[in-house]
Each structure stands twice: as C-alpha cells, then as structure tokens.
MDTraj code that builds the backbone (N, CA, C; nanometers):
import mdtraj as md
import numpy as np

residues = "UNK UNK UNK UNK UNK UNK UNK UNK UNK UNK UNK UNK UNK UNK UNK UNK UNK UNK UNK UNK UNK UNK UNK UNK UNK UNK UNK UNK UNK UNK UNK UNK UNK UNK UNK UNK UNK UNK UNK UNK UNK UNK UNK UNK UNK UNK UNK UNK UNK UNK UNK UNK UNK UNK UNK UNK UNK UNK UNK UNK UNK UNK UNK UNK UNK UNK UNK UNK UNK UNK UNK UNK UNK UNK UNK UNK UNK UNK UNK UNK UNK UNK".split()
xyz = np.array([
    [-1.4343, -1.1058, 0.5156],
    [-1.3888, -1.1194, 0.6520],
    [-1.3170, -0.9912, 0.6930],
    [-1.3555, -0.9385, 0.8509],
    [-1.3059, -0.8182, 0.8387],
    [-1.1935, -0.8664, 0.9246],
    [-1.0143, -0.7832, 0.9452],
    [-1.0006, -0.7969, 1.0471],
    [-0.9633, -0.6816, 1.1230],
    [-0.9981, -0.6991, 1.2854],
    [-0.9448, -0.5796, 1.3463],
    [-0.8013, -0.5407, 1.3262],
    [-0.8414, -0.3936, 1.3371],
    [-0.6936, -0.2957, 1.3334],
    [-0.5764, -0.3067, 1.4439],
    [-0.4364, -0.3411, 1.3850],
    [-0.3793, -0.3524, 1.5108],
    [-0.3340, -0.2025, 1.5688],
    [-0.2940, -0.0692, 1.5007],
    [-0.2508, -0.0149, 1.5454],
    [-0.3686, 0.1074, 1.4574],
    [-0.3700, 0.2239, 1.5924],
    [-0.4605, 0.3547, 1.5268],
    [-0.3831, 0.4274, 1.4056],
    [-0.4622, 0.5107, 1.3449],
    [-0.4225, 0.5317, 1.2342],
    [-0.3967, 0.6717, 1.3220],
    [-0.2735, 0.7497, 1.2527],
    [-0.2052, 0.8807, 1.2831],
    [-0.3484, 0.9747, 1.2750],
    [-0.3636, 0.9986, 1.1322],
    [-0.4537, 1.1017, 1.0677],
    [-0.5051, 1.0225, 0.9632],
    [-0.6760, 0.9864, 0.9451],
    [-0.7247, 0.9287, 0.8629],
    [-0.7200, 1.0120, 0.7201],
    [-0.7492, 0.9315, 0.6075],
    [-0.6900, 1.0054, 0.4907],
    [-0.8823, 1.1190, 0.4373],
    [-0.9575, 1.0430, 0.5018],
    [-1.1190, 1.0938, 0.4725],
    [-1.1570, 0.9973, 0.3353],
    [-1.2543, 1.0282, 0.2583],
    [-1.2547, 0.9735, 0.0895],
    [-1.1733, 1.0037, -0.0181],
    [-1.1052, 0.8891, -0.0633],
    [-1.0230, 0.9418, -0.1809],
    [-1.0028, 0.7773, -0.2278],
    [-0.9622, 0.7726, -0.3729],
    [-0.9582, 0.6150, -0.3949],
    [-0.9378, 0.5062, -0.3561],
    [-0.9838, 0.3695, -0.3998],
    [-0.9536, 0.2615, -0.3300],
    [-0.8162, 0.1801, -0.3832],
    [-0.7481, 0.2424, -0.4781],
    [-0.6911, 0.2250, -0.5691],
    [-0.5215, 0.2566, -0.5864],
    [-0.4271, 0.2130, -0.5896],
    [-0.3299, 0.2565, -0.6124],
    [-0.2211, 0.1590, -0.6780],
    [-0.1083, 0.2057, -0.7299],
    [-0.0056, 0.1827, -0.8028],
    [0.1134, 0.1372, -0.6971],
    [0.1708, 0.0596, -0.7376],
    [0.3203, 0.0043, -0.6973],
    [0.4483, 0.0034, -0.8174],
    [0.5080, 0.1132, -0.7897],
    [0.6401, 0.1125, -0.9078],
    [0.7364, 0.1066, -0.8061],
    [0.7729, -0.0370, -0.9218],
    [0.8578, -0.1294, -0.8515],
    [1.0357, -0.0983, -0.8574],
    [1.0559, -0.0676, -1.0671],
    [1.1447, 0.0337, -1.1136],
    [1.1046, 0.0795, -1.2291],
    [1.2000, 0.1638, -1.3108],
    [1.1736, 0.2406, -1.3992],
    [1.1272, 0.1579, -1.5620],
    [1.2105, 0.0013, -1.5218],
    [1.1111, -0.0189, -1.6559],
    [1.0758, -0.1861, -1.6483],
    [1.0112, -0.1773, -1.5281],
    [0.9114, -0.2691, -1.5070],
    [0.7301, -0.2477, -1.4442],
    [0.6888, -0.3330, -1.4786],
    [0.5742, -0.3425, -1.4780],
    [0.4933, -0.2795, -1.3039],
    [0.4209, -0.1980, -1.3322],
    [0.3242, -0.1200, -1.2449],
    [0.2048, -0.1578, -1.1954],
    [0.2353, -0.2281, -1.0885],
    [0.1477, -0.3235, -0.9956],
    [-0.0122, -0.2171, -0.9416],
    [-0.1302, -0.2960, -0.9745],
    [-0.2201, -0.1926, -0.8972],
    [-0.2322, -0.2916, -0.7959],
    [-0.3115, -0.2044, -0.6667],
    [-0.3088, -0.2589, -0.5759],
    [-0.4300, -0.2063, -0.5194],
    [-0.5122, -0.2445, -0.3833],
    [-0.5907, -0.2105, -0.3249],
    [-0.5650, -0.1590, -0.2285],
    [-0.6233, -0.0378, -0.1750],
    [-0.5814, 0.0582, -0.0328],
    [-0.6579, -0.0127, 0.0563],
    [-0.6092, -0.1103, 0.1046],
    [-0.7714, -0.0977, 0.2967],
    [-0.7292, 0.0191, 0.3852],
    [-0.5465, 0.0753, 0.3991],
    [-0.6455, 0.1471, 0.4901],
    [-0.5249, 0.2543, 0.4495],
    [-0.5260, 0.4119, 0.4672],
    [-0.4401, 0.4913, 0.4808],
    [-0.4720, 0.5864, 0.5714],
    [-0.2819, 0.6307, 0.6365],
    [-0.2887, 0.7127, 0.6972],
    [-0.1359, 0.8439, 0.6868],
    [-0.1011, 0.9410, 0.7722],
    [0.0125, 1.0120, 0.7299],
    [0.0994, 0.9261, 0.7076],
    [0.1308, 0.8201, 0.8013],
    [0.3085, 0.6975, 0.8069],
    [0.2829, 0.6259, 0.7319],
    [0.2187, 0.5579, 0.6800],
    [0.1717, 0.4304, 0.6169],
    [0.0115, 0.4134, 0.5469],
    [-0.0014, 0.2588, 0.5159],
    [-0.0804, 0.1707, 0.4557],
    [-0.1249, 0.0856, 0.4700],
    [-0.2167, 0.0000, 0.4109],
    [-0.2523, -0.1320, 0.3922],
    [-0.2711, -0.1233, 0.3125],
    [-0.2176, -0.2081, 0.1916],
    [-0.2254, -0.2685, 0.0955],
    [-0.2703, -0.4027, -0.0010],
    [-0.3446, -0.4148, -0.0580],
    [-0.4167, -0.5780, -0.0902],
    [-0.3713, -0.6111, -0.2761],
    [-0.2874, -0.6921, -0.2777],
    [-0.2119, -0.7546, -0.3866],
    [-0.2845, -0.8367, -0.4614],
    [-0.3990, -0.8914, -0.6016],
    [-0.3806, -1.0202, -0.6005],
    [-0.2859, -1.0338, -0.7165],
    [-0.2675, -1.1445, -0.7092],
    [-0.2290, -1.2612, -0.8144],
    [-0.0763, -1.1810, -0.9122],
    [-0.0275, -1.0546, -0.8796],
    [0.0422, -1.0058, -0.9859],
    [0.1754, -1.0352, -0.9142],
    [0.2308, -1.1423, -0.8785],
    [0.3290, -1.1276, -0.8994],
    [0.4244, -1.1033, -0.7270],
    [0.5702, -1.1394, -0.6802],
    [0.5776, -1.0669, -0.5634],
    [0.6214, -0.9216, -0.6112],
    [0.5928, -0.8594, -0.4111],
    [0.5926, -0.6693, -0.4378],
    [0.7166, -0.7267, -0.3590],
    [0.8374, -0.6458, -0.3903],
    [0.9697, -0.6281, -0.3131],
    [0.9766, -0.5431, -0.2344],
    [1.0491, -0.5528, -0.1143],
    [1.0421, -0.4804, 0.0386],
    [1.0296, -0.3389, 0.0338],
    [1.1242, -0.2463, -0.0740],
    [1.1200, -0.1178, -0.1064],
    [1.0360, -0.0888, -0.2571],
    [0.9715, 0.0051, -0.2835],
    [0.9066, 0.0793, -0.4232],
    [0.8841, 0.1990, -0.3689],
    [0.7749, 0.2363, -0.5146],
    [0.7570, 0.3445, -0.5206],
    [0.5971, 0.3222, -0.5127],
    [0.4732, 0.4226, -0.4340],
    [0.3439, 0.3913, -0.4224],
    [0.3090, 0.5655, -0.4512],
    [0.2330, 0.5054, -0.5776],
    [0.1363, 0.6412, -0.6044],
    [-0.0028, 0.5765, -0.5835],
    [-0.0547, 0.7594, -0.4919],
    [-0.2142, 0.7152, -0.4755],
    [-0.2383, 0.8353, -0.4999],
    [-0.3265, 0.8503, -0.6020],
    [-0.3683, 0.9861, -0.6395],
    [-0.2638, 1.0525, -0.6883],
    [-0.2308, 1.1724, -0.6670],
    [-0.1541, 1.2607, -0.7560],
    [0.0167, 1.2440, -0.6774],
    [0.0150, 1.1680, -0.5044],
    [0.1437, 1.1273, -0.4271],
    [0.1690, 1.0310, -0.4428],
    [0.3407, 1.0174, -0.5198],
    [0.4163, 0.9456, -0.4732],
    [0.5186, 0.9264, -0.3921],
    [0.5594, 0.8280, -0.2974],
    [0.6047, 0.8249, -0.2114],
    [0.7115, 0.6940, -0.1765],
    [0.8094, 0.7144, -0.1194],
    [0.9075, 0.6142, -0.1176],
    [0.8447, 0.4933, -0.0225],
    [0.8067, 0.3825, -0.0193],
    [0.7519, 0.2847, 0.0945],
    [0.8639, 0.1409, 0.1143],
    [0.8450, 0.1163, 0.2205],
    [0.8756, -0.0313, 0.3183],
    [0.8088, -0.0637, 0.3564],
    [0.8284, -0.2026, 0.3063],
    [0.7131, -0.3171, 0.3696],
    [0.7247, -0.3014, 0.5431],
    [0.6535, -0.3452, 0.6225],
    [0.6656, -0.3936, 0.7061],
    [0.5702, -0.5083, 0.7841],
    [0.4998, -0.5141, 0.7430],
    [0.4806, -0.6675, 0.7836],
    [0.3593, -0.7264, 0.6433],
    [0.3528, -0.8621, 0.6323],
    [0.3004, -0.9214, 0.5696],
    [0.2020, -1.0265, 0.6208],
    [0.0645, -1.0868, 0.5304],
    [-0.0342, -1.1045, 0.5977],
    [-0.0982, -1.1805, 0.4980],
    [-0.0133, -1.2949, 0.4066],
    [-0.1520, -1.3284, 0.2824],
    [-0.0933, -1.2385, 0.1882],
    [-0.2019, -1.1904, 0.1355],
    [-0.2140, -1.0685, 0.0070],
    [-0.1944, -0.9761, 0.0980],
    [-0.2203, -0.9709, 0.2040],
    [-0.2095, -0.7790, 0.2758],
    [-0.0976, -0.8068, 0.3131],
    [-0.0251, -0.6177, 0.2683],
    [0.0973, -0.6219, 0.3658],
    [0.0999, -0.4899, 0.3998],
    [0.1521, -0.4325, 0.4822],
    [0.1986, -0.2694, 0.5997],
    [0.2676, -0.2281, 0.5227],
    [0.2873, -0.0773, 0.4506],
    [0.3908, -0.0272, 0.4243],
    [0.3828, 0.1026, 0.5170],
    [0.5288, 0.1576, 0.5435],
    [0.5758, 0.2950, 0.6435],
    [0.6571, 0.3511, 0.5028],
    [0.6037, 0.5188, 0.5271],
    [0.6079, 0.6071, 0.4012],
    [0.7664, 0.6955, 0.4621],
])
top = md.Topology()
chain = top.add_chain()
for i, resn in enumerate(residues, 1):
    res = top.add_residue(resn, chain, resSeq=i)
    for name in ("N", "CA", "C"):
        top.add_atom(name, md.element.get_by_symbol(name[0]), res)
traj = md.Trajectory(xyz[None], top)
C-alpha cells in the first residue's frame, strides 16, 4: 500500500541504501530500520517488530551519522528531523 507524501522533500537523496541503523545508546542494541524516504531535514523510517525507537537517537545511513527526533508516528512508520 502506497501512501501519499505529506510534505516535499527539501533535496532528494538520489540512490543510496534502503537500509539503516538506529543507535539508541552506547551499549544497547542497534536497531536496523528501513529508509522510505530521505531528504537534507529528515526521514521516513519503517521499524518491524524490534522493539520501541525512543523520541531522540542516533541514525546512521551509510557512512552519516546524525542526531534525530521523532516527529510524528504512523504504525511502524515514523518522521524523523535531523
């Protein structure tokens, strides 16, 4: 099921993985996650089954990591602003 986008993306990211990490802290467990969508401010993100992600972490995609906040939630998808 697709759903429409609510807001345009800044600068699309082009091809690069579908794939990324959620560090949550330094010695707990490292959530992968699914990208639907990236851009310069933010994300979409797709969670299953591991567990809840807490409002602030840490999200590496590719070789950047970056400080993130949730901002809205959706199911398994949720918004993070970088």
């Amino acid at each position: 099921m697709v759903q429409p986008r609510l807001y345009k993306r800044i600068a699309p990211s082009g091809q690069m993985s579908r794939t990324g990490k959620i560090i949550v802290g330094p010695k707990q467990t490292i959530l992968t996650c699914k990208v639907v969508d990236y851009s310069a401010g933010g994300a979409c993100l797709e969670v299953f089954g591991q567990g809840s992600v807490p409002d602030r972490f840490e999200f590496l995609y590719g070789s950047v990591k970056k400080k993130s906040r949730i901002v809205w939630r959706r199911g398994l998808r949720f918004g993070v602003t970088f």
